[in-house]
C-alpha positions in Angstrom: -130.3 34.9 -156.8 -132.1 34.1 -154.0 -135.5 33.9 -156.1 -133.6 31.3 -157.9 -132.7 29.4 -155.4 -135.9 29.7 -153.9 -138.2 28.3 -156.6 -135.8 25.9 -157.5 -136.1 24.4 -153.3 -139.5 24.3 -154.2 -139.4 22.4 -157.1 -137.2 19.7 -155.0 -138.9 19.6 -152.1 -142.2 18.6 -153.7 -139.6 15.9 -155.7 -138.7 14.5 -152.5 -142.4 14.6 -151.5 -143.5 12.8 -153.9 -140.8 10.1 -153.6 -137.8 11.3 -156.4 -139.0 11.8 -160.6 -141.6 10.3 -161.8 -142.8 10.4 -158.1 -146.2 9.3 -157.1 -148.5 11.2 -155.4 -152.3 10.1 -155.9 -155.0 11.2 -156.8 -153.6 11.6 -160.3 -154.7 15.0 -160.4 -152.7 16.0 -157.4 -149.4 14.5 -158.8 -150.3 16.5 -161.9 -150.4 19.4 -159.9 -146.8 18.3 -158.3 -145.3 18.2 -161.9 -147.1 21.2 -163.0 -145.3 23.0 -159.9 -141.9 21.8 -160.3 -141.8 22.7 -163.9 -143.0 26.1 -163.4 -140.1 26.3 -160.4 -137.7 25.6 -162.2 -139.3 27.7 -165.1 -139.4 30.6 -162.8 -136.1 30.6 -161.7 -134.8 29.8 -165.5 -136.5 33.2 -166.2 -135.6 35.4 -163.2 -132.0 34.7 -164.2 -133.0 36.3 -167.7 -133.7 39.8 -168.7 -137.2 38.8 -167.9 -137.2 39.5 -164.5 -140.7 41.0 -164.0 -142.7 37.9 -165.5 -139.6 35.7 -163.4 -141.4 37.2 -160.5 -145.0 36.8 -161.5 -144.4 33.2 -162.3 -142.6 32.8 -158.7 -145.4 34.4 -156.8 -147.5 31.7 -158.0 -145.0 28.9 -157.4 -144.6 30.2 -153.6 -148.7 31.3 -153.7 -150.3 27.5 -155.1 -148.4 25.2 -152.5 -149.2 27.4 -149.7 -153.3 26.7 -151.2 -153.0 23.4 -151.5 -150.8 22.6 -148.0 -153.8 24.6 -146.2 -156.7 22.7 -148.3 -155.0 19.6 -148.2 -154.4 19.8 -143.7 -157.9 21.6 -143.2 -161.0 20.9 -145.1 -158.9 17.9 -147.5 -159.0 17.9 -151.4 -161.6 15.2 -153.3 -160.2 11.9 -153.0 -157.2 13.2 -151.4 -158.0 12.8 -147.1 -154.4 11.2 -145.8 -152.9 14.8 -144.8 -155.7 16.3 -142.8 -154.8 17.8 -139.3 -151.4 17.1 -139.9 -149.9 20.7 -140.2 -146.8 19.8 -138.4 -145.1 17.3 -141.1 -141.7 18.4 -141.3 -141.1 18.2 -144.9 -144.4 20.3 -145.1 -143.3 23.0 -142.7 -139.8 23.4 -144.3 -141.7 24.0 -147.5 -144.3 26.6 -146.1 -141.1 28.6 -144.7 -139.5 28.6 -147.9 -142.8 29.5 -150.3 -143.5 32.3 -147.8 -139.8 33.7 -147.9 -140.4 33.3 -151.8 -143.9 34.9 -151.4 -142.6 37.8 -149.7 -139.8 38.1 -152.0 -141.3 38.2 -155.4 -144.2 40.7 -153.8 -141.9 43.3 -153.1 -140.0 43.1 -155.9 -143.2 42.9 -158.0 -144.1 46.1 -155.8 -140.4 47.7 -157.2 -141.4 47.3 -160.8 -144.9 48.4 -160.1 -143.7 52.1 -158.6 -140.7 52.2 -160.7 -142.5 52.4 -163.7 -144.9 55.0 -162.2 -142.5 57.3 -161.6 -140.9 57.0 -164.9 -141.2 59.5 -167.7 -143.9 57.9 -170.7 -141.7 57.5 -173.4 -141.0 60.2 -175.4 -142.3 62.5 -172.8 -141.0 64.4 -170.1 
């Protein structure tokens, strides 16, 4: 559950960032992104509450991994046509999401790392 809850803060804080649904957030390409995100957040947590759980995980180690990319690139170096956030690492909204994407990070890494070394200790199928 807390996977769920996790992508799905994602998801809503990058709706609040971008000023509610539709949003906007220019360039175009980085509100594109922001859509592309919140989709796959609340994809992700649709899917972790599934039988699913493994690819529930893979998609939310990419939710938590592609803000904590573009928050970086967007305060250091800046992103074409996309300059207003650089140096300012300490916006609060942005700091509350890199806590969250990195508990989420963490999260779906070790669980990833569960599956991983429970199916290598598993008996092959139809072996012993």
């Amino acid at each position: 559950m807390v996977g769920v809850v996790g992508c799905l803060a994602v998801a809503a804080i990058h709706v609040i960032d971008q000023g509610g649904v539709p949003g906007t957030k220019g360039p175009e390409y980085v509100q594109i992104l922001y859509y592309a995100l919140e989709v796959a957040g609340v994809l992700a947590a649709a899917v972790l509450l599934t039988n699913r759980a493994r690819v529930g995980w893979l998609l939310s180690l990419g939710v938590a991994a592609g803000p904590i990319v573009g928050y970086v690139l967007s305060r250091g170096p800046g992103l074409p046509d996309y300059t207003d956030d650089i140096g300012n690492w300490a916006e609060p909204l942005g700091v509350v999401s890199l806590v969250v994407e990195g508990i989420l990070l963490i999260l779906a890494a070790v669980s990833l790392r569960r599956y991983a070394s429970s199916s290598v200790n598993s008996p092959a199928p139809g072996g012993r």
